[in-house]
C-alpha positions, 0 to 999 in steps of 0.5 A: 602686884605688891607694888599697887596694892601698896599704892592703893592702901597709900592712896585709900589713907590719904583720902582716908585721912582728907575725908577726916579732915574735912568732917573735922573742918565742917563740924568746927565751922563757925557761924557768921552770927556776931552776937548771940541770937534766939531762934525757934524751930518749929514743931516737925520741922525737918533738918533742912527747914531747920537748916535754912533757918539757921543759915538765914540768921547766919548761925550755920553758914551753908545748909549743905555742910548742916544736912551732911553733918546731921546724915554723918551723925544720924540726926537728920530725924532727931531735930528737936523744936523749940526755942533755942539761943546760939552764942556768937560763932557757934561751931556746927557741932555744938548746934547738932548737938543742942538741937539734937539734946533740945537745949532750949532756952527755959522762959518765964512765963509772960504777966499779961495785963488787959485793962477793963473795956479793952476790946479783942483787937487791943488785946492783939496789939497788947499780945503783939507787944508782950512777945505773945505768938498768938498776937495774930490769931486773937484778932479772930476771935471777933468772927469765929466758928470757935464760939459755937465749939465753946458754947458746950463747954462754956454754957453762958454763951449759950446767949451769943448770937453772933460768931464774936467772943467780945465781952467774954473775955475777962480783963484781968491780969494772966500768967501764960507760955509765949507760945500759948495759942488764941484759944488756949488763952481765950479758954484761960479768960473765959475760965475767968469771966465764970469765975468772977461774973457768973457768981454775981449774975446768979446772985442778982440776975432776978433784978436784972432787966436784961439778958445776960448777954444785953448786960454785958453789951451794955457794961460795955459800952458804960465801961468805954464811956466812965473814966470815973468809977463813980459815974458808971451807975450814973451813965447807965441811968442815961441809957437805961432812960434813953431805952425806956424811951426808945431814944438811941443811945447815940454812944460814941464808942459804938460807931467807933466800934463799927469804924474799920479806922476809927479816929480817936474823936467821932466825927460827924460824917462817921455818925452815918457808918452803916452798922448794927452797931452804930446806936445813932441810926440804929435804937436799942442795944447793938447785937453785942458788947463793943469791949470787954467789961469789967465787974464794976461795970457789970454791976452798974448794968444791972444796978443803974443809978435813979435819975431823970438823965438822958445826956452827958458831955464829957470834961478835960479832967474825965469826968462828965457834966449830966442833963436832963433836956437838951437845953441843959445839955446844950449848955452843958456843951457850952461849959465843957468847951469852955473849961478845954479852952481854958486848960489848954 
């Protein structure tokens, strides 16, 4: 009996001891990563989608040995979410632990900038390129249940008819969190559209011809139109000229607005694109802004220059050639093709 109770306390240590050595083994296991790499674990993420996370950019290389390190250690509830940056071949031990401590990785806030006229599609384009999550989402601020939530908050856009927050998103430049979502930012931009566009339109609105609303649509679409600051008040007349007259505005960047691939020159066959906002088949404003204007621009809306305009045609160097009668503007056209030729 002595004999093997003696064996079975032999045998116990040494699986005692081999069970010791293979924790010991798992917790030093060092990933397959060969360099440093940034991952984020989401917010509730469990222990096995973080590790099949891990195990897929080769910082841990088997999930099994991660989920039976997180049990040994009593951290498969204490993953933490974030974003977080592992060395090269990291053991497993030190990622338990930061994932459990939540060392992540203390980011700069990302500077943003949106340029006048920049319409909400370019605005996830230019998020998707700063590194911003919600590149995406922003995209779906043209059609949106979002506004009407907004609308109590933000009385403004009480005027907005459609489901699209086109034109009230100011262009500026913004400080925010990578991970910010489409509607914390839009929030932050509308912020900023009350704080630099309402004042100016409570101060002027009683010579304003228009709505809220129609100025800024047609802000919008002199802010696509100007490349010269000096021009905007001047290519406002025309509209303006052209409404009085229930002329179509035939503005250019409203088809390509409408367009769903639009090309960088409108071309004739797209003139005919079946839209409310295709101002060559259609008179009047659109039914809302095509880009998100800039002060400036606003400002030329309400205050357009006086002139007996109804065309322009635009120049190589950005500025434009104005007319009053279609003779004019046909030579007009003349000229400007002439200088393209000659500057090419």
């Amino acid at each position: 009996m002595k004999r093997a109770a003696k064996i079975t306390l032999i045998v116990s240590t040494l699986l005692l001891v081999l069970m010791f050595f293979m924790a010991v083994s798992v917790f030093l296991q060092a990933g397959a990563n060969n360099g440093p790499v940034t991952i984020d674990i989401p917010k509730g993420a469990s222990a096995n989608q973080a590790a099949a996370l891990l195990r897929q950019e080769g910082i841990i290389k088997r999930t099994i040995d991660f989920k039976f390190a997180s049990r040994i250690l009593f951290l498969t509830d204490k993953i933490k979410a974030g974003r977080y940056r592992f060395p090269a071949h990291p053991s497993l031990f030190s990622v338990l632990l930061d994932l459990k401590n939540a060392r992540t990785i203390v980011e700069e806030p990302l500077k943003v900038t949106f340029p006048e006229g920049t319409s909400i599609y370019r605005m996830g384009l230019i998020l998707e390129k700063a590194g911003a999550v919600c590149s995406e989402e922003i995209r779906s601020l043209v059609d949106s249940s979002f506004v009407e939530k907004l609308k109590g908050e933000f009385h403004f856009l009480d005027g907005v008819k459609s489901r699209s927050l086109e034109g009230y998103l100011f262009p500026d430049t913004y400080m925010f969190d990578r991970n910010i979502s489409a509607e914390a930012l839009a929030r932050l931009m509308l912020r900023r559209f009350s704080d630099v566009v309402l004042p100016y339109w409570n101060d002027n609105k009683y010579a304003a011809r228009y709505d809220l609303h129609q100025i800024v649509t047609l802000a919008s679409i002199i802010e696509k139109e100007a490349r010269r600051p000096e021009e905007r008040p001047v290519i406002s007349s025309v509209f303006y000229n052209r409404l009085e007259i229930q002329m179509p505005l035939a503005a250019d960047p409203t088809v390509k607005y409408a367009l769903e691939r639009p090309s960088k020159t409108v071309f004739f066959d797209q003139l005919k694109v079946n839209s409310p906002y295709n101002t060559y088949k259609n008179r009047g404003l659109p039914p809302g802004p095509i880009s998100n204007p800039g002060l400036d621009s606003i400002k030329a809306a309400i205050y357009p220059a006086k002139t007996d305009y109804l065309f322009f045609v635009a120049q190589t160097d950005g500025s434009h050639i104005f007319s009053a009668t279609m003779a004019q503007h046909e030579n007009a056209r003349v000229r400007a093709k002439r200088s393209k030729k000659t500057s090419r």
